[in-house]
DRENDO-1510 file (C-alpha; in Angstrom, 1 decimal, always signed):
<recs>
REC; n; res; u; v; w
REC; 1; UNK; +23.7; +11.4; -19.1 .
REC; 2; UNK; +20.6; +12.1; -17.2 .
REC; 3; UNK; +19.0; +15.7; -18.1 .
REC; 4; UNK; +17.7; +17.1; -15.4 .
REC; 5; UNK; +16.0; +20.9; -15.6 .
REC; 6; UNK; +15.7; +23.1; -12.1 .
REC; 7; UNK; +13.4; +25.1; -11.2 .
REC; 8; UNK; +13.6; +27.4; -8.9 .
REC; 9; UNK; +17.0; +29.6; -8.5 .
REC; 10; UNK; +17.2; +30.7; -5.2 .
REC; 11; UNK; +19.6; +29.7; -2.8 .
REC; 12; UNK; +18.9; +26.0; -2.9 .
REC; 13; UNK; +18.0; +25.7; -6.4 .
REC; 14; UNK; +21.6; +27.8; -7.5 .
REC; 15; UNK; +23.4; +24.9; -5.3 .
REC; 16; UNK; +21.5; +22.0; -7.1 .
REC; 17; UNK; +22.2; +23.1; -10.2 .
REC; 18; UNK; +26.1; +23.7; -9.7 .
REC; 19; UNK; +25.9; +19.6; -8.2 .
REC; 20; UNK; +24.3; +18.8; -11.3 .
REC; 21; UNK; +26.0; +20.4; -13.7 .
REC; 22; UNK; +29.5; +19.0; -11.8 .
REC; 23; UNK; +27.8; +14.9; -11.7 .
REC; 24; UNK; +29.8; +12.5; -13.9 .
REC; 25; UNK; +26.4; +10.9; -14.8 .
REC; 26; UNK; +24.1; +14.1; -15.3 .
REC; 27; UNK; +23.7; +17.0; -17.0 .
REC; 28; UNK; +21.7; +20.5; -16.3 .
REC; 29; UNK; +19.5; +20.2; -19.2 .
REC; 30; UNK; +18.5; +23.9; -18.0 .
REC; 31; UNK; +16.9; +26.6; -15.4 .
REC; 32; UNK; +13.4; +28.2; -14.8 .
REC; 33; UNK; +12.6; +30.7; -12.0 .
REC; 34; UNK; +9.8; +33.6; -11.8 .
REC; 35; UNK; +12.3; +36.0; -11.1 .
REC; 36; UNK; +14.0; +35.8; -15.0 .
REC; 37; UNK; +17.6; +37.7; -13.9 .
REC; 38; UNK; +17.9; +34.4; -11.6 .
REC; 39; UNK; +17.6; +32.1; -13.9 .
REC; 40; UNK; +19.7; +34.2; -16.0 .
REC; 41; UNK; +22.4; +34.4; -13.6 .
REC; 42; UNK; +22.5; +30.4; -13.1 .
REC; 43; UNK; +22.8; +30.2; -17.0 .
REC; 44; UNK; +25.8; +32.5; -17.2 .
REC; 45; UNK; +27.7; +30.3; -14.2 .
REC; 46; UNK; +26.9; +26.5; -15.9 .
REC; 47; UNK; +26.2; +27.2; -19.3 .
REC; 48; UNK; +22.6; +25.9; -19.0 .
REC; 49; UNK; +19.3; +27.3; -21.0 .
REC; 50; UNK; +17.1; +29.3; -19.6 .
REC; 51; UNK; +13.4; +28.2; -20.2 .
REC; 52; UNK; +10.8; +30.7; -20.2 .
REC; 53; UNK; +8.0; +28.8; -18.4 .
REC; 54; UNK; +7.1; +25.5; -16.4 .
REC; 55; UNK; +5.2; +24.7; -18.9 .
REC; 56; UNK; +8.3; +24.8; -21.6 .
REC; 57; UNK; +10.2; +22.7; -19.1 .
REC; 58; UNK; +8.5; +20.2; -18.6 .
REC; 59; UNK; +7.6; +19.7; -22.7 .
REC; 60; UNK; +10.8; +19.6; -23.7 .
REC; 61; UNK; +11.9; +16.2; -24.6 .
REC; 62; UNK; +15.8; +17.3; -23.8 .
REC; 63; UNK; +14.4; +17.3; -20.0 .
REC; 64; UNK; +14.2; +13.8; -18.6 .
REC; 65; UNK; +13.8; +14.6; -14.6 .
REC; 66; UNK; +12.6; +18.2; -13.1 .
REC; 67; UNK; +14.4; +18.9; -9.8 .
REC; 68; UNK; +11.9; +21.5; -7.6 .
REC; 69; UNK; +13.9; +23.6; -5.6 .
REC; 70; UNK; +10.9; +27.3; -5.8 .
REC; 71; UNK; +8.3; +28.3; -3.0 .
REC; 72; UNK; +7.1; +25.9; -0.8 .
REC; 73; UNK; +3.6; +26.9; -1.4 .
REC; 74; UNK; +4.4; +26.6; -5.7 .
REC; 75; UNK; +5.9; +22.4; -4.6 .
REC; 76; UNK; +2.5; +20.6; -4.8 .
REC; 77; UNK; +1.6; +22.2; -7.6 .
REC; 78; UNK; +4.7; +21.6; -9.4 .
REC; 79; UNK; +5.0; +18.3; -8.8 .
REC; 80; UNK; +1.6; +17.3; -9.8 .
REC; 81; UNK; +2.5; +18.7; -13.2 .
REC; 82; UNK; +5.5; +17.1; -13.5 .
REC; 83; UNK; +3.9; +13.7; -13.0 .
REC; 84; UNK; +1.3; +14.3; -15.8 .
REC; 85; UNK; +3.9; +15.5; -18.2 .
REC; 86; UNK; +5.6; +11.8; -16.8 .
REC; 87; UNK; +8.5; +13.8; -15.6 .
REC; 88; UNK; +10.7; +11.5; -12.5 .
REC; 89; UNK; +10.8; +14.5; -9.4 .
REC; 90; UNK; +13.3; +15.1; -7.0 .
REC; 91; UNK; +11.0; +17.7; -5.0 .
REC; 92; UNK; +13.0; +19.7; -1.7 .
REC; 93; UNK; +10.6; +19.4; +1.5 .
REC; 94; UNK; +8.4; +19.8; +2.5 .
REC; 95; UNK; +5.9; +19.0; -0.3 .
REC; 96; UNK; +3.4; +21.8; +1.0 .
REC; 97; UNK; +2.7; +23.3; +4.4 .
REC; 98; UNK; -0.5; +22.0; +5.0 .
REC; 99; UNK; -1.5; +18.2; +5.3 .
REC; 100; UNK; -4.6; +18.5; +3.4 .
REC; 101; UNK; -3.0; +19.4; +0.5 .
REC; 102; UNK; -0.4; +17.1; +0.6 .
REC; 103; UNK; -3.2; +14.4; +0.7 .
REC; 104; UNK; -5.1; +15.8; -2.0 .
REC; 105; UNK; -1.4; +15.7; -4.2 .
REC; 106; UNK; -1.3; +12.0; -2.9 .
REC; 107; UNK; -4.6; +11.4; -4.6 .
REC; 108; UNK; -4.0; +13.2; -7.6 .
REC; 109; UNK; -0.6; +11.2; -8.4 .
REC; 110; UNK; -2.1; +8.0; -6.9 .
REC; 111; UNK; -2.4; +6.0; -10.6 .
REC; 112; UNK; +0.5; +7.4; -12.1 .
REC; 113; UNK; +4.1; +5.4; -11.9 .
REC; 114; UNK; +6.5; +8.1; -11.7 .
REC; 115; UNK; +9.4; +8.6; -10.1 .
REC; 116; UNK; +8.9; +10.5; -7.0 .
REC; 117; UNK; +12.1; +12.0; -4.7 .
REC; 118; UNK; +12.2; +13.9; -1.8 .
REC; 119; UNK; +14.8; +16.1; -1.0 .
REC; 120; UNK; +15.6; +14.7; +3.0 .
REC; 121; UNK; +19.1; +15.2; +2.6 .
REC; 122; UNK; +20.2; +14.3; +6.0 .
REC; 123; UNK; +19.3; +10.6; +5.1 .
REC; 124; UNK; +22.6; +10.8; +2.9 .
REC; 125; UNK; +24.7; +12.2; +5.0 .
REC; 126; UNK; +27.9; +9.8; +5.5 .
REC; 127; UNK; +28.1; +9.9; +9.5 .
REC; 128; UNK; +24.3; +9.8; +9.6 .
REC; 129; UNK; +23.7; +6.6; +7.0 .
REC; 130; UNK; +26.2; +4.9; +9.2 .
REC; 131; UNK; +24.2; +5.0; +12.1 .
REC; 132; UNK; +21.5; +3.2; +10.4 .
REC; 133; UNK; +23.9; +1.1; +8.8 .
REC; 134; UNK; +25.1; +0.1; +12.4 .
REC; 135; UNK; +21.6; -0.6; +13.5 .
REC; 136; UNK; +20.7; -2.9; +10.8 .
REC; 137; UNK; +24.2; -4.3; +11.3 .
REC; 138; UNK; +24.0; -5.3; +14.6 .
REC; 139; UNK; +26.8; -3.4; +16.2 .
REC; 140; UNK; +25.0; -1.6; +18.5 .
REC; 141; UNK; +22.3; -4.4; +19.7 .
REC; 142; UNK; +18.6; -3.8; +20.0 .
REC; 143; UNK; +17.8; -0.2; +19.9 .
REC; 144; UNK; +16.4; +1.9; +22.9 .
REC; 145; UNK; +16.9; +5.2; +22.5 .
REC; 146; UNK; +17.8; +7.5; +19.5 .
REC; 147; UNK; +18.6; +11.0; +20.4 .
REC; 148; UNK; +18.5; +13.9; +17.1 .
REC; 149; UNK; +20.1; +17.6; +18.0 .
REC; 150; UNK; +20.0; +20.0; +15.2 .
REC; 151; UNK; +20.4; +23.9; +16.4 .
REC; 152; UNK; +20.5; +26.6; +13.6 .
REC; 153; UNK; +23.4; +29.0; +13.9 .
REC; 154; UNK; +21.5; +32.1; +13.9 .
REC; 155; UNK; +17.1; +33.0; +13.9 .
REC; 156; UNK; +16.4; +33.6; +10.1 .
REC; 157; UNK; +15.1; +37.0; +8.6 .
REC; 158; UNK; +11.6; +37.8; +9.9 .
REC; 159; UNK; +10.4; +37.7; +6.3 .
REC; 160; UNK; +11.3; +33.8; +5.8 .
REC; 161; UNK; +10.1; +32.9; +9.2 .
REC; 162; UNK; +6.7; +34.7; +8.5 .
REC; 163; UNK; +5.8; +32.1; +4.9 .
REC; 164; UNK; +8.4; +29.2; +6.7 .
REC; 165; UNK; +5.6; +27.6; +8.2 .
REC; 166; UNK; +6.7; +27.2; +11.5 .
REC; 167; UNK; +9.8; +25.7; +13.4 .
REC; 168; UNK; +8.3; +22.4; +13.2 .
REC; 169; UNK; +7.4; +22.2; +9.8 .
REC; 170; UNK; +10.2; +24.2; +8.3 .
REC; 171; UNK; +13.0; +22.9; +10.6 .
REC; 172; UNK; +11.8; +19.8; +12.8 .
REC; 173; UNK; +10.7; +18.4; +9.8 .
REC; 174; UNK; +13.8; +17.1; +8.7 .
REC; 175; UNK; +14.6; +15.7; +11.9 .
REC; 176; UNK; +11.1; +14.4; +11.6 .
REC; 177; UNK; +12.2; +12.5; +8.8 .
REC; 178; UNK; +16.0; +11.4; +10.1 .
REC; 179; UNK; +14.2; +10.2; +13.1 .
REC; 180; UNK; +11.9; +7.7; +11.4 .
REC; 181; UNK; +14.7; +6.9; +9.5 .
REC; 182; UNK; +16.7; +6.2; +12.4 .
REC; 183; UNK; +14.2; +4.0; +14.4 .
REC; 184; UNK; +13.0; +2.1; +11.7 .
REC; 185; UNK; +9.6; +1.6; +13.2 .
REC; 186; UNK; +6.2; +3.4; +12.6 .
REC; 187; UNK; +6.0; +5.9; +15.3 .
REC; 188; UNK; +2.7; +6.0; +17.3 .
REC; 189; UNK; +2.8; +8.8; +20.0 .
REC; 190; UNK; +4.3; +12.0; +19.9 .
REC; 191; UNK; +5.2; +14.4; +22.5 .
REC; 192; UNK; +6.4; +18.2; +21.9 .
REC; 193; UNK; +7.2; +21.0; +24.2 .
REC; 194; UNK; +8.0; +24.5; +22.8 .
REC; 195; UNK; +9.6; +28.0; +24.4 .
REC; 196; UNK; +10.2; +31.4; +23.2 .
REC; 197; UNK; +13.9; +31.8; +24.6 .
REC; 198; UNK; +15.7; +33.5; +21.6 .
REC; 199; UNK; +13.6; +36.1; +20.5 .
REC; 200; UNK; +10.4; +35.9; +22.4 .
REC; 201; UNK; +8.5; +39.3; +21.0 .
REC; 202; UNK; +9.3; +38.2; +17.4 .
REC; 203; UNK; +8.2; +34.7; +18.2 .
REC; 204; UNK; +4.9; +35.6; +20.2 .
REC; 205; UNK; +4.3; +37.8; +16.9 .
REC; 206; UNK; +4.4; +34.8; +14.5 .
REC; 207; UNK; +2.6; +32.3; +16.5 .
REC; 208; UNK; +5.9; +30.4; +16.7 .
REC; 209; UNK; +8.4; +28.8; +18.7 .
REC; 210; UNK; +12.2; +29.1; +18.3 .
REC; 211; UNK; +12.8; +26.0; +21.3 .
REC; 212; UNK; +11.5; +22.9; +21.2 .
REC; 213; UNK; +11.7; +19.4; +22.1 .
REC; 214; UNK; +10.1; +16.2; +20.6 .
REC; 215; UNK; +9.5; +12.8; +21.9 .
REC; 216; UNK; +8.7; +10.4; +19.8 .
REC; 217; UNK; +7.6; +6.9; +20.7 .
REC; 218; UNK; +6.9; +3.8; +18.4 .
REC; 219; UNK; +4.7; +0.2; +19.1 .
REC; 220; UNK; +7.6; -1.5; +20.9 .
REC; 221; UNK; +8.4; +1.7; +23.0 .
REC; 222; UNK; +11.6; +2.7; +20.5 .
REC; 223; UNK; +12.0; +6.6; +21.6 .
REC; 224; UNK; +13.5; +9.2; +19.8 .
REC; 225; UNK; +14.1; +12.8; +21.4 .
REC; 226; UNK; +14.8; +16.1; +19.4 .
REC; 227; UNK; +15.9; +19.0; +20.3 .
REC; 228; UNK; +15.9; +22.0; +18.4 .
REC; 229; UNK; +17.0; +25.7; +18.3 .
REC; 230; UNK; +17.1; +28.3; +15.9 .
REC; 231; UNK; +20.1; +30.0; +18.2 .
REC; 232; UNK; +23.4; +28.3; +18.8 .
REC; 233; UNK; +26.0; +31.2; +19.1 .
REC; 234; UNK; +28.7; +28.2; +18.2 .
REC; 235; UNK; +27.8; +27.5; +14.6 .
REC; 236; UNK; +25.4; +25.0; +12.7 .
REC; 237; UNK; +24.9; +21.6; +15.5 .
REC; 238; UNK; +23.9; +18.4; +13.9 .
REC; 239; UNK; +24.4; +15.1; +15.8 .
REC; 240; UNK; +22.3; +11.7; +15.7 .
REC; 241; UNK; +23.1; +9.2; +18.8 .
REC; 242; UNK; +21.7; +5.7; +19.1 .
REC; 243; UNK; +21.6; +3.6; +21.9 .
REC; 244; UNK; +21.2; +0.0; +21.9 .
REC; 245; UNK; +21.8; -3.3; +24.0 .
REC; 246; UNK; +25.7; -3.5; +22.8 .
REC; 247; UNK; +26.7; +0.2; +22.2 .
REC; 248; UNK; +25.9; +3.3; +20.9 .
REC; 249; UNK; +26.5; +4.9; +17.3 .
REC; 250; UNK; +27.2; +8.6; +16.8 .
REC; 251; UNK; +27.6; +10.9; +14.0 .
REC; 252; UNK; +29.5; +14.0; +15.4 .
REC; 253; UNK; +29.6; +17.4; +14.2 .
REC; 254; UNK; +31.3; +18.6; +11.3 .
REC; 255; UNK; +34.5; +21.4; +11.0 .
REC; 256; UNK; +36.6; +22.6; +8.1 .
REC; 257; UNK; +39.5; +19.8; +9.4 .
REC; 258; UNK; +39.8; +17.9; +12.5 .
REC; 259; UNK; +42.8; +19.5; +13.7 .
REC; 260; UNK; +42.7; +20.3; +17.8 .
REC; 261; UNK; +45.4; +22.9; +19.2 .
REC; 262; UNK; +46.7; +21.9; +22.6 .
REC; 263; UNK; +49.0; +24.4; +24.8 .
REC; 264; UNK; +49.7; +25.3; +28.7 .
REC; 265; UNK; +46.2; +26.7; +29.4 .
REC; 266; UNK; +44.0; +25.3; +27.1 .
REC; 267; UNK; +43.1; +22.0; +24.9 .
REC; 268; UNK; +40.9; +20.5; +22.3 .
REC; 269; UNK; +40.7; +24.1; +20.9 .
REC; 270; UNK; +39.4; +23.6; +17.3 .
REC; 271; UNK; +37.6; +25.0; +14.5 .
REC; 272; UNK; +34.3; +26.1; +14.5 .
REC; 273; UNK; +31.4; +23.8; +13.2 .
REC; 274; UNK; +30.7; +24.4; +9.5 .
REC; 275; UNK; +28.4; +27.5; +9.0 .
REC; 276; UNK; +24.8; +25.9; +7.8 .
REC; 277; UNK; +23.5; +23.9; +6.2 .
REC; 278; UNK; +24.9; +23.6; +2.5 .
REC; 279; UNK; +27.9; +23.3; +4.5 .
REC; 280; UNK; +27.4; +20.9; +6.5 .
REC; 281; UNK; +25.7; +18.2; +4.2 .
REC; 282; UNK; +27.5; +19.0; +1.3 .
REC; 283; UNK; +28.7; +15.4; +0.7 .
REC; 284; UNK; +25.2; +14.4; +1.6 .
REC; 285; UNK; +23.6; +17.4; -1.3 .
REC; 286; UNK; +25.9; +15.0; -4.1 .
REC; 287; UNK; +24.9; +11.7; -2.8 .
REC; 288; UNK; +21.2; +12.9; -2.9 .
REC; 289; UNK; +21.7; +13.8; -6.6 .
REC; 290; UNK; +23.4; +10.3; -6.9 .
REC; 291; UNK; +20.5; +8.6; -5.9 .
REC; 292; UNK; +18.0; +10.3; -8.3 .
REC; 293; UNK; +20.2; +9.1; -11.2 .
REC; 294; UNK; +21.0; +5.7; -10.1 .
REC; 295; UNK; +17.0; +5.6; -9.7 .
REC; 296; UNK; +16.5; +6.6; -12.9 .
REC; 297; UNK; +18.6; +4.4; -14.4 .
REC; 298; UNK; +17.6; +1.7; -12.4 .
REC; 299; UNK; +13.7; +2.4; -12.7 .
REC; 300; UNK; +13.1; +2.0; -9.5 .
REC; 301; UNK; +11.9; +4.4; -6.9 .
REC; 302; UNK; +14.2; +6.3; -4.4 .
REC; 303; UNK; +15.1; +5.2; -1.2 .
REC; 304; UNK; +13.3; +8.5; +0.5 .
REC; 305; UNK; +10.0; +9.3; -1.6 .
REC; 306; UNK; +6.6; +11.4; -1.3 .
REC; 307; UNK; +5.1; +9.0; +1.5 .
REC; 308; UNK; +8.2; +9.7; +4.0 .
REC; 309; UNK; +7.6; +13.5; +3.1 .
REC; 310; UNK; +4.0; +13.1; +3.9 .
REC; 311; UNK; +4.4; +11.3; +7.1 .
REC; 312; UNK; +6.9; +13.4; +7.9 .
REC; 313; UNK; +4.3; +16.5; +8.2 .
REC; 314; UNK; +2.0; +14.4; +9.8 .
REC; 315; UNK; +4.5; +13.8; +12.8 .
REC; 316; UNK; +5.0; +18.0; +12.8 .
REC; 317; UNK; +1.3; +18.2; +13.3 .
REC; 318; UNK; +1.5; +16.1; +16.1 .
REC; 319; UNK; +4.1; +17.6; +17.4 .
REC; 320; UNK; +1.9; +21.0; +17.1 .
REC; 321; UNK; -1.4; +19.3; +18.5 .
REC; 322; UNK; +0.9; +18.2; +21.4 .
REC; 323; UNK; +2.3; +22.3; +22.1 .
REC; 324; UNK; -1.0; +23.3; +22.0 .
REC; 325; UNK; -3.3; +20.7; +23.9 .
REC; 326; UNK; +0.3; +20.1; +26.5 .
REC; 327; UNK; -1.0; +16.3; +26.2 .
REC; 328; UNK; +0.5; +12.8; +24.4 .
REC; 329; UNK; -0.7; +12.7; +20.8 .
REC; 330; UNK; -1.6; +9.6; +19.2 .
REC; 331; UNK; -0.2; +9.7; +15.3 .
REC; 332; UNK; -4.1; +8.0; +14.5 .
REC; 333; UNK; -5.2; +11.6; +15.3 .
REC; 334; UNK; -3.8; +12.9; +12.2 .
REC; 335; UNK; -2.8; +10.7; +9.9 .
</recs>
């Protein structure tokens, strides 16, 4: 059994260690979080220990992996002391708001050979990995044209928005990621377009966008589109399509069953789309987990690791530079 410690017991770090605790192949070796009654609360659900520090976490030798689930500000730091204490890392995105640091962790953890995971869960979602699956298949040809919606349910609290980061580094970002994943390619231009439409005081406060569209564009003229919104009054939308020479691939929405109610004046009535995210990509929060372990026990590194969260942040601050300058950015620019 793999012993894996979280830390961080928020929202996403309370899921995490539930999935933990519940994999045949792992074990929640224990909790941390700055806010103690947290961690305490975790411990009373799973059984786990409570650890009283980082510092004791990651000196225990009943921890073998460190899952980071706290601040995004606290992930860099975290991780870089994980790696010295030669402690594998599944860290969630994005590994810190601003590129610089993000290159400065890259440097730091350069010469070290530990086992690095970032927390893109998308990538393991089942309808999503079959759309890449097709691609490299075949079935759908040559690709053209991949085409990413994701639209939050509802604008977040004012407070998270305020230390999110941004739509395009807190949200986009994973469709960042799902869209280099998609393509396959090395994206070279990006183009981004953003509005105020759903709360435009709140948003012009913050600097911010709740609307916006991203083209991206590789070597061989590959495009991907997203569009995002933090308002869809129908629940949580997430859909990939990809086009190619023979077809097109498409991982639909997700609802509690797939039943449809038809009658005299209406049809196709169904279910509303799952609520957000943990959701939605539940399936996809265990297969993550599953692939830490089987990298651990493999020794080798994950499919999605610190490079693909790095690039992804540097396609975000294209896709920034592009808002702000209303102009075609070249990913040389900032990468």
């Amino acid at each position: 059994m793999i012993r894996i410690a979280v830390l961080g017991c928020g929202r996403i770090g309370v899921m995490h260690a539930a999935n933990i605790a519940a994999h045949p192949r792992a074990t929640l070796a224990g909790v941390y979080d700055i806010h103690a009654p947290a961690a305490d609360a975790v411990a009373r659900k799973t059984g786990a220990k409570v650890f009283a520090s980082v510092e004791a976490v990651l000196a225990s030798p009943e921890v073998d992996a460190v899952l980071i689930a706290t601040a995004t500000d606290t992930h860099a730091d975290l991780l870089e002391m994980a790696v010295a204490a030669g402690k594998p890392v599944l860290c969630e995105k994005p590994i810190d708001l601003s590129l610089e640091r993000v290159n400065r962790c890259a440097a730091t953890i350069a010469d070290a050979s530990a086992l690095i995971q970032l927390g893109f869960v998308r990538r393991f979602d089942p309808g999503h990995a079959a759309v890449r699956k097709a691609i490299v298949n075949g079935d759908i040809g040559d690709l053209h044209q991949v085409v990413i919606t994701s639209r939050d349910p509802g604008l977040a609290p004012e407070a998270y928005l305020r230390v999110s980061g941004g739509i395009l580094r807190d949200m986009t970002i994973h469709d960042l990621d799902m869209a280099r994943f998609i393509l396959g390619e090395v994206v070279t231009q990006v183009f981004a377009t953003g509005s105020r439409l759903v709360d435009p005081d709140l948003m012009e406060k913050l600097g911010d966008h709740d609307t916006v569209t991203v083209v991206l564009t590789t070597a061989s003229g590959k495009q991907a589109i997203i569009t995002n919104s933090r308002r869809a009054t129908y629940g949580y939308d997430q859909r990939v399509e990809a086009l190619g020479t023979k077809g097109m691939a498409i991982s639909e929405n997700r609802r509690p069953h797939e039943m449809t109610l038809h009658t005299e004046t209406f049809t196709d009535r169904a279910e509303p789309l799952l609520n957000f995210f943990i959701e939605r990509y539940r399936e996809a929060f265990d297969a993550e987990i599953s692939e830490f372990v089987d990298a651990m026990e493999s020794g080798r590194q994950p499919s999605v690791g610190f490079e693909d969260g790095r690039l992804a942040l540097v396609l975000a601050e294209a896709a920034l530079r592009s808002i702000a300058e209303a102009r075609v950015v070249n990913v040389k620019e900032i990468a």
